[in-house]
py3Dmol code that shows the C-alpha trace and the ligand (Angstrom):
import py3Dmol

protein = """\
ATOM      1  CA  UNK A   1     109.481  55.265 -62.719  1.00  0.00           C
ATOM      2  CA  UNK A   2     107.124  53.030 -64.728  1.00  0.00           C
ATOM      3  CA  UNK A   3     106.856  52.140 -68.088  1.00  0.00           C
ATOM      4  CA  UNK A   4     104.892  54.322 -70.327  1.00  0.00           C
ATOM      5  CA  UNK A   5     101.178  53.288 -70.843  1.00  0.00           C
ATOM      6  CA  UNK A   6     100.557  51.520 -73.804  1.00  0.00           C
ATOM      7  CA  UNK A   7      99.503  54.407 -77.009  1.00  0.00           C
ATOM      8  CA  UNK A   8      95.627  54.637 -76.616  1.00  0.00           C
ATOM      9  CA  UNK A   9      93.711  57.861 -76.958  1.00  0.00           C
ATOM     10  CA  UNK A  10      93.262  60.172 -73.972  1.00  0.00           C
ATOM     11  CA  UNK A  11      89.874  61.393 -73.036  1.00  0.00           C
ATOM     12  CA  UNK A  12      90.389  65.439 -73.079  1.00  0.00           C
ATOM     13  CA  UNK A  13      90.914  66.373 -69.295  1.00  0.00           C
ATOM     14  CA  UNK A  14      89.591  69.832 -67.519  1.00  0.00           C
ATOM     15  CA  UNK A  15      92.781  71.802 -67.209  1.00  0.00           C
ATOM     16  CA  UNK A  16      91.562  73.389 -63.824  1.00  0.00           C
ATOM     17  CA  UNK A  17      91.061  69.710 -62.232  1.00  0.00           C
ATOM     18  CA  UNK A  18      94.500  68.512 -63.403  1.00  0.00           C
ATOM     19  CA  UNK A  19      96.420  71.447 -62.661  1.00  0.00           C
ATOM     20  CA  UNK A  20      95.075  72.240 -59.010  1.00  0.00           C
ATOM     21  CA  UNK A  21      95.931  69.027 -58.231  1.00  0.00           C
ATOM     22  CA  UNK A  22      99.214  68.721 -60.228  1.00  0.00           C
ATOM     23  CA  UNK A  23      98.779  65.919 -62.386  1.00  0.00           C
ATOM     24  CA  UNK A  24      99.359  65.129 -66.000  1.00  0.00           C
ATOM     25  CA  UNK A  25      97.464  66.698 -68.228  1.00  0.00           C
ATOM     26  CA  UNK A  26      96.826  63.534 -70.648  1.00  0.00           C
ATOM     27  CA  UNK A  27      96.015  61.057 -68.686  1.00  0.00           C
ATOM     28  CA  UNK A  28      95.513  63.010 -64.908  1.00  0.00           C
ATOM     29  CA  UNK A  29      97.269  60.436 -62.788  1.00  0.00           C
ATOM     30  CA  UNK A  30     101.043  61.028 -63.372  1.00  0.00           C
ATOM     31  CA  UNK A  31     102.470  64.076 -61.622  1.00  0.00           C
ATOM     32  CA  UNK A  32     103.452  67.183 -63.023  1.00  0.00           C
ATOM     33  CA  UNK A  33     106.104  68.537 -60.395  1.00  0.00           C
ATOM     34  CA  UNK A  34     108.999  67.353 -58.832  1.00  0.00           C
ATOM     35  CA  UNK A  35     109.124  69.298 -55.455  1.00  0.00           C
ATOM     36  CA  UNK A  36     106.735  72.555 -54.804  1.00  0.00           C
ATOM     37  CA  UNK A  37     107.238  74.388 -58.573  1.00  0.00           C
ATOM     38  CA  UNK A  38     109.573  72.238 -60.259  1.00  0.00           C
ATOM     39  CA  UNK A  39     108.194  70.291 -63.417  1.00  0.00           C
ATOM     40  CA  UNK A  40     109.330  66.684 -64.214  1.00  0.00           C
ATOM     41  CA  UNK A  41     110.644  65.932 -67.448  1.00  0.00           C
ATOM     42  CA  UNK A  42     108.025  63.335 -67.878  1.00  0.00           C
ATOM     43  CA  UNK A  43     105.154  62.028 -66.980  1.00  0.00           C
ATOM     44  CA  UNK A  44     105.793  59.086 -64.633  1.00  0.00           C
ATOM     45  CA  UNK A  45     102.371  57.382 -65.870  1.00  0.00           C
ATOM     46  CA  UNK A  46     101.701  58.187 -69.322  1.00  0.00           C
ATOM     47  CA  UNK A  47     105.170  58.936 -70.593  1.00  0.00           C
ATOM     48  CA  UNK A  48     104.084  62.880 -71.361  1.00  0.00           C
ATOM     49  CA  UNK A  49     106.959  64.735 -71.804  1.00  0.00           C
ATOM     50  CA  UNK A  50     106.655  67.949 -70.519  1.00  0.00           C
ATOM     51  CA  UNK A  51     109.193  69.789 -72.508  1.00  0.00           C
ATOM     52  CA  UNK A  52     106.307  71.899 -74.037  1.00  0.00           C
ATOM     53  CA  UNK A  53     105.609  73.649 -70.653  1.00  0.00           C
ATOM     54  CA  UNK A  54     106.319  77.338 -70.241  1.00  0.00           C
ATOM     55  CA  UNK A  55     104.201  79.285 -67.909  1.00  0.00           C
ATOM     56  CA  UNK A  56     106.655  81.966 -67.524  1.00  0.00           C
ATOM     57  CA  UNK A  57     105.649  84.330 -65.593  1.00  0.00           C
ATOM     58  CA  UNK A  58     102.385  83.399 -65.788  1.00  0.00           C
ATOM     59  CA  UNK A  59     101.822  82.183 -62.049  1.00  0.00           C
ATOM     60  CA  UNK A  60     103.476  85.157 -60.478  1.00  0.00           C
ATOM     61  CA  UNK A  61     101.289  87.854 -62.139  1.00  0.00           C
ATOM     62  CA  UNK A  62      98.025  85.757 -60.878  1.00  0.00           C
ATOM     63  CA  UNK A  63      99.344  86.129 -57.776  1.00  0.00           C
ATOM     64  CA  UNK A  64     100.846  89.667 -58.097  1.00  0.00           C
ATOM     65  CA  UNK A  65      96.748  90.558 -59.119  1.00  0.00           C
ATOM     66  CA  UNK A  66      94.962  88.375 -56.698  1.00  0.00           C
ATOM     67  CA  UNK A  67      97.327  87.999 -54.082  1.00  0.00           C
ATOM     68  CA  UNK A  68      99.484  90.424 -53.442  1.00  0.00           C
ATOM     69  CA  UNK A  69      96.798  93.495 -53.914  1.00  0.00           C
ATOM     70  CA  UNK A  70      94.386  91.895 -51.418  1.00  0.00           C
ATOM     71  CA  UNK A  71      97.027  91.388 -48.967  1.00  0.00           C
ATOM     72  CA  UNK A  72      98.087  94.858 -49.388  1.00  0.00           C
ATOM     73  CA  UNK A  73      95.179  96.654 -48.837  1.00  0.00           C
ATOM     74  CA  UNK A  74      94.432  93.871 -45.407  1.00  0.00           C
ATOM     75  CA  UNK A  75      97.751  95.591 -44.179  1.00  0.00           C
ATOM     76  CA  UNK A  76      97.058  99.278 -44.991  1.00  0.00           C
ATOM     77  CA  UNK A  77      93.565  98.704 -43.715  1.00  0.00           C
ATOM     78  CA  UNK A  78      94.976  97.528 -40.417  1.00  0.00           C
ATOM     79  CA  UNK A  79      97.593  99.909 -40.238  1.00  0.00           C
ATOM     80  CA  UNK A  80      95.285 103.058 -40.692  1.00  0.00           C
ATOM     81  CA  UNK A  81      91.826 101.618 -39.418  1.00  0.00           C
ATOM     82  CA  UNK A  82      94.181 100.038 -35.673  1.00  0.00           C
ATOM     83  CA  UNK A  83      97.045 101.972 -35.769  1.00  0.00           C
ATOM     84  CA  UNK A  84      98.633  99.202 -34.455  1.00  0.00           C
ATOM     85  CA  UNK A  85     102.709  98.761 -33.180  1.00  0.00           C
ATOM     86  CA  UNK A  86     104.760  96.823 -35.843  1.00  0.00           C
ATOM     87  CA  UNK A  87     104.396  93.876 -34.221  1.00  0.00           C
ATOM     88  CA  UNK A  88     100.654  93.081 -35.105  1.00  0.00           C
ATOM     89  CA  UNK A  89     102.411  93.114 -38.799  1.00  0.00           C
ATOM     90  CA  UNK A  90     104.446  90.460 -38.474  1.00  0.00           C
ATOM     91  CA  UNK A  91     101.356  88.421 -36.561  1.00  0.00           C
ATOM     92  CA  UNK A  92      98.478  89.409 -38.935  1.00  0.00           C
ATOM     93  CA  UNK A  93     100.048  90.689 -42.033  1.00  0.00           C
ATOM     94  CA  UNK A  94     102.768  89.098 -42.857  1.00  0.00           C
ATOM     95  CA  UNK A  95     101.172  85.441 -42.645  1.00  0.00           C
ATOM     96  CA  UNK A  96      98.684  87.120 -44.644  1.00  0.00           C
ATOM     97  CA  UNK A  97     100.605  87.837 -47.490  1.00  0.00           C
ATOM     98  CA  UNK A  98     102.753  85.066 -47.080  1.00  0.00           C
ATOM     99  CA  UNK A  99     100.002  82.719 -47.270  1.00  0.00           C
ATOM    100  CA  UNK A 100      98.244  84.791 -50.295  1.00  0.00           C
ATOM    101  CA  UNK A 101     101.551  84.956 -52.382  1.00  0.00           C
ATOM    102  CA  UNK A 102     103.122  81.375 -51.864  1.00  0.00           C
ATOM    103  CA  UNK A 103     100.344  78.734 -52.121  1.00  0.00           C
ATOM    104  CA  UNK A 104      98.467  79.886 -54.796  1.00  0.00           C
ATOM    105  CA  UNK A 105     101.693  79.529 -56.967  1.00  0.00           C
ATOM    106  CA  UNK A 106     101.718  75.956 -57.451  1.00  0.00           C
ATOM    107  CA  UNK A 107      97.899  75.364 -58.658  1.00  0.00           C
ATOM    108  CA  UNK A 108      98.178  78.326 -61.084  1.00  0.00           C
ATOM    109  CA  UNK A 109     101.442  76.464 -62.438  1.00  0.00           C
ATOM    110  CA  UNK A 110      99.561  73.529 -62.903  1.00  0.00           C
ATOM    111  CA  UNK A 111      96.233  75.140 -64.196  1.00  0.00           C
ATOM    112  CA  UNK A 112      98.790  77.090 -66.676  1.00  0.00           C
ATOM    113  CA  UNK A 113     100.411  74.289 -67.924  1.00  0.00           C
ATOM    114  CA  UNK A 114      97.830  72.012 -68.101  1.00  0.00           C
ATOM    115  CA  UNK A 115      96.083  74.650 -70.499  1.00  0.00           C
ATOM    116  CA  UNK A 116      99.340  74.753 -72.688  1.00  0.00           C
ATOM    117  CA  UNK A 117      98.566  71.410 -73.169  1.00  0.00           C
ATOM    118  CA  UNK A 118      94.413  71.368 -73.528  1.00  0.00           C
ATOM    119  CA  UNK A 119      94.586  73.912 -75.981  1.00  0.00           C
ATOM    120  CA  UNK A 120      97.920  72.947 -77.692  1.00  0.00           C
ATOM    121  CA  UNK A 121      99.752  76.122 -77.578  1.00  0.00           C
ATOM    122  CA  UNK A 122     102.973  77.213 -78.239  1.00  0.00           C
ATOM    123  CA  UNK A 123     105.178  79.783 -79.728  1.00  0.00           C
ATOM    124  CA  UNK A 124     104.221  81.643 -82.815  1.00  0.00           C
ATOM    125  CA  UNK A 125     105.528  80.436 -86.058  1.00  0.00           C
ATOM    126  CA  UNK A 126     105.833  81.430 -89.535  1.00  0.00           C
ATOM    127  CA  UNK A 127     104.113  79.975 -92.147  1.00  0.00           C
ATOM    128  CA  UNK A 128     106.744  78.881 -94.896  1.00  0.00           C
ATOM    129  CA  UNK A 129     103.445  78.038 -97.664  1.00  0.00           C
ATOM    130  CA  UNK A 130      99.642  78.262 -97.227  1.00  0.00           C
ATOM    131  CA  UNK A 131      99.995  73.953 -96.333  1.00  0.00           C
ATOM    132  CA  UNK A 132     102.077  74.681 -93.342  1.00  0.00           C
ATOM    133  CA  UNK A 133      99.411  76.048 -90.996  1.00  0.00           C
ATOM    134  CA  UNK A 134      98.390  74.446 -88.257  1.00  0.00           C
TER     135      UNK A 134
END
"""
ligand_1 = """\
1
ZN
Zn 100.390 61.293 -67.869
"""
view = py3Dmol.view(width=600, height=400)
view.addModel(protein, "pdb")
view.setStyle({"model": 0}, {"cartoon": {"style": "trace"}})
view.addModel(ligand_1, "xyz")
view.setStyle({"model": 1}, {"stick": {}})
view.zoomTo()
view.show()
C-alpha cells in the first residue's frame, strides 16, 4: 500500500467511468475491490476510506431486472419456439444466464458506490435544530 496523496481538492469524477472500471471514486486511480465484489477498506491511492459504501442490494436487483428477465425469456423462447432436449439448455441457456447474471454485478457495484460517493448520500437522519441540516 502507498502513502495517502497529499490533501488537495479532487476534480468531481463521472460515477459511471469510475465504477465500471472499479476505481476510487475521488481520485479514479486507486481500486475499489479487493477480489470480484469485495470492497477495500481504503483507497490504496488517495487514502478514501470506503466505510461509507452500502449498495445493498442494489447490484442484484439491476441484474434481477436486466439480467435475469432477458435471460429468461432467451430460454422460454428456445424451449417453446425449438423444442429442444435438455441438453441445448445447459449449452445455450445456461451460459446465457450465467453470463447475464454474474458479470454485470461488479460494474453496477462500482457504478453504485461510486454514486454514494458523487452525490454524498447516506442514511437518513434527524434533524436535532433547524442548524443541523445538511
Ligand atoms: Zn482514491
Amino acid at each position: 500500500m502507498t502513502a495517502p496523496a497529499p490533501q488537495q481538492d479532487w476534480p468531481p469524477l463521472s460515477p459511471i467511468r469510475t465504477g465500471i472500471r472499479g476505481r476510487c471514486p475521488r481520485c479514479g486511480k486507486g481500486r475499489l475491490f479487493n477480489g470480484f465484489l469485495t470492497l477495500r477498506d481504503r483507497c490504496d491511492h488517495c487514502g478514501l476510506d470506503y466505510g461509507y459504501a452500502d449498495p445493498a442490494d442494489g447490484p442484484a436487483f439491476f441484474v434481477i431486472c436486466f439480467g435475469c428477465v432477458p435471460a429468461v425469456i432467451f430460454t422460454l423462447w428456445i424451449q417453446l419456439r425449438y423444442d429442444p432436449p435438455a441438453w441445448v439448455h445447459l449449452v445455450t441457456s445456461l451460459p446465457f444466464l450465467l453470463l447475464t447474471c454474474i458479470l454485470p454485478l461488479r460494474p453496477l457495484k462500482g457504478w453504485l458506490v461510486c454514486s454514494q460517493y458523487f452525490f454524498n448520500s447516506g442514511e437518513g437522519r434527524l434533524a436535532r435544530d433547524p442548524e443541523d441540516r445538511r
